[in-house]
C-alpha positions as CSV (number, residue, x, y, z in Angstrom):
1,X,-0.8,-15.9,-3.0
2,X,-2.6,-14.8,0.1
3,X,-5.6,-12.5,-0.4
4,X,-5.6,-9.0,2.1
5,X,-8.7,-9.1,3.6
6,X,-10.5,-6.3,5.9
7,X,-12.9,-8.3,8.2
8,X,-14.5,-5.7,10.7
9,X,-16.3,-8.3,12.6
10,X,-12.9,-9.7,13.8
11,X,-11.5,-9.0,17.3
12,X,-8.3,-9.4,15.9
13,X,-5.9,-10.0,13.4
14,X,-5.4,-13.9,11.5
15,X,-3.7,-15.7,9.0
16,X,-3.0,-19.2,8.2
17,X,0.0,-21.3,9.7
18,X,0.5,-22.9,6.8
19,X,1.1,-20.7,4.2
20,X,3.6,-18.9,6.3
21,X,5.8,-22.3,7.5
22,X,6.7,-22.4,3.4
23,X,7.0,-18.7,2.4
24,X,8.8,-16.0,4.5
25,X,7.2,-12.9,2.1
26,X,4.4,-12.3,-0.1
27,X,3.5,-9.7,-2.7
28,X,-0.4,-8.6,-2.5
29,X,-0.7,-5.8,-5.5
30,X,2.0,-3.4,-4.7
31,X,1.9,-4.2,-1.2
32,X,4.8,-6.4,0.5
33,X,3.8,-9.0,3.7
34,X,7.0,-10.5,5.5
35,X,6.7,-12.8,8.2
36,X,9.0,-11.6,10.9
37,X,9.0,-14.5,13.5
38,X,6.4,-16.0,16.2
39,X,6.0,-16.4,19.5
40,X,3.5,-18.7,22.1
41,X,0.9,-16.7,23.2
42,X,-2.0,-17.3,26.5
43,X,-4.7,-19.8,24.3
44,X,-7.4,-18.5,22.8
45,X,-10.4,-20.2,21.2
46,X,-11.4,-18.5,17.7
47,X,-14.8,-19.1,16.8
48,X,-15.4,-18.6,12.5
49,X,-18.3,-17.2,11.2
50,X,-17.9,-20.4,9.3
51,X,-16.2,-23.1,10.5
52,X,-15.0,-25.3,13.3
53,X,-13.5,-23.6,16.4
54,X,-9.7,-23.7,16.7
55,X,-7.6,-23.2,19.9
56,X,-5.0,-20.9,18.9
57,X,-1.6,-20.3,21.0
58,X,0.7,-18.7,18.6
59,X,1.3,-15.7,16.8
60,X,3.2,-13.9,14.5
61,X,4.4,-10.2,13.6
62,X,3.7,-9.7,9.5
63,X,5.8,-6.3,7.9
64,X,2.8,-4.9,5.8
65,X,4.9,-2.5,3.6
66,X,2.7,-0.1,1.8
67,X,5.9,2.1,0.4
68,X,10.0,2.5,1.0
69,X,8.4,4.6,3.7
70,X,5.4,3.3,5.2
71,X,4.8,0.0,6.9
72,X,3.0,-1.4,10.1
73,X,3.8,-4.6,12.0
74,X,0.5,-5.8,13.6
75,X,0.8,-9.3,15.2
76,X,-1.5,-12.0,14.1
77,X,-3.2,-15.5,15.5
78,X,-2.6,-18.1,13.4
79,X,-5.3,-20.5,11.9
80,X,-4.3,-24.1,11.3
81,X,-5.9,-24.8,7.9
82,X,-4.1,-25.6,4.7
83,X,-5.6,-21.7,3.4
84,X,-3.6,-18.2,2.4
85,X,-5.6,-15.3,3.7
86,X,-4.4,-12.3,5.9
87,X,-7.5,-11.1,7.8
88,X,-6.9,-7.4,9.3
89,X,-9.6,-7.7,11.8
90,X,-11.5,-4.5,14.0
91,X,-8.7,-2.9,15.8
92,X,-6.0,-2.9,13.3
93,X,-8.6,-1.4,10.7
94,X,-9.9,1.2,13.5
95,X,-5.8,2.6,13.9
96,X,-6.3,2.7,10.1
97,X,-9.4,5.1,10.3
98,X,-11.0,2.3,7.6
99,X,-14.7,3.9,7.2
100,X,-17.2,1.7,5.5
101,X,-19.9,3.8,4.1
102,X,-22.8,3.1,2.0
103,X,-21.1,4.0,-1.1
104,X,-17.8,2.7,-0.6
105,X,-15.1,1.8,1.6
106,X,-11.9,3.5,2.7
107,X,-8.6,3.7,4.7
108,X,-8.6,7.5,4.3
109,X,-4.8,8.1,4.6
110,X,-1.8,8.8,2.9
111,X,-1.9,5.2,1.8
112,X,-5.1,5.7,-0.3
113,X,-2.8,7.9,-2.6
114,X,0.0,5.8,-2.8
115,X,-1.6,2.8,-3.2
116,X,-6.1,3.2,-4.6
117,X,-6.4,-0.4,-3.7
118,X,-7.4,0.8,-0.6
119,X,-10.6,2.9,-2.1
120,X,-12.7,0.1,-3.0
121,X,-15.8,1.4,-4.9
122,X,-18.8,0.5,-4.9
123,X,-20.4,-3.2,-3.3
């Protein structure tokens, strides 16, 4: 299972190739991920804050559904290693009004209600 992960020194969104090639959803928690298709996109070269560079020139649209109700389809590089991670990078967590603050971090929305996964306590 792939692990939601808010990285807010990410220009964008990532995820790994592989784990979506042999599973079309996941289940994070109460949250539902669904890989809606891919598409080429202009190369880019990610740089890791660990790790070797990777040129990157596809993407995919993943349905994050928080509720029956609420979902968001962000688009996302993909990373060729054999890893599950979904890595919501700077912009996608600015739309979400994420606020990291000393004593803890939130997406202060309806979602926080629905789902207090996203108030994360403490360090």
């Amino acid at each position: 299972m792939p692990r939601l992960i808010f990285d807010s020194g990410a220009d964008a969104n990532f995820t790994f190739t592989s784990f979506w090639k042999q599973n079309k959803e996941s289940d994070i928690g109460l949250i539902k991920i669904t890989r809606m298709g891919t598409r080429s996109c202009n190369p880019i070269i990610v740089s890791p804050a660990f790790g070797v560079s990777h040129l990157i020139d596809k993407q995919i649209p993943l349905r994050i559904q928080f509720s029956d109700s609420a979902s968001i389809e962000p688009w996302f590089y993909t990373l060729p290693q054999n890893k599950a991670g979904i890595f919501l990078g700077e912009p996608l967590l600015r739309k979400l009004r994420f606020q990291l603050l000393e004593e803890s971090e939130t997406i202060p929305t309806s979602l926080e209600e629905v789902f207090p996964q996203f108030h994360l306590k403490g360090k």
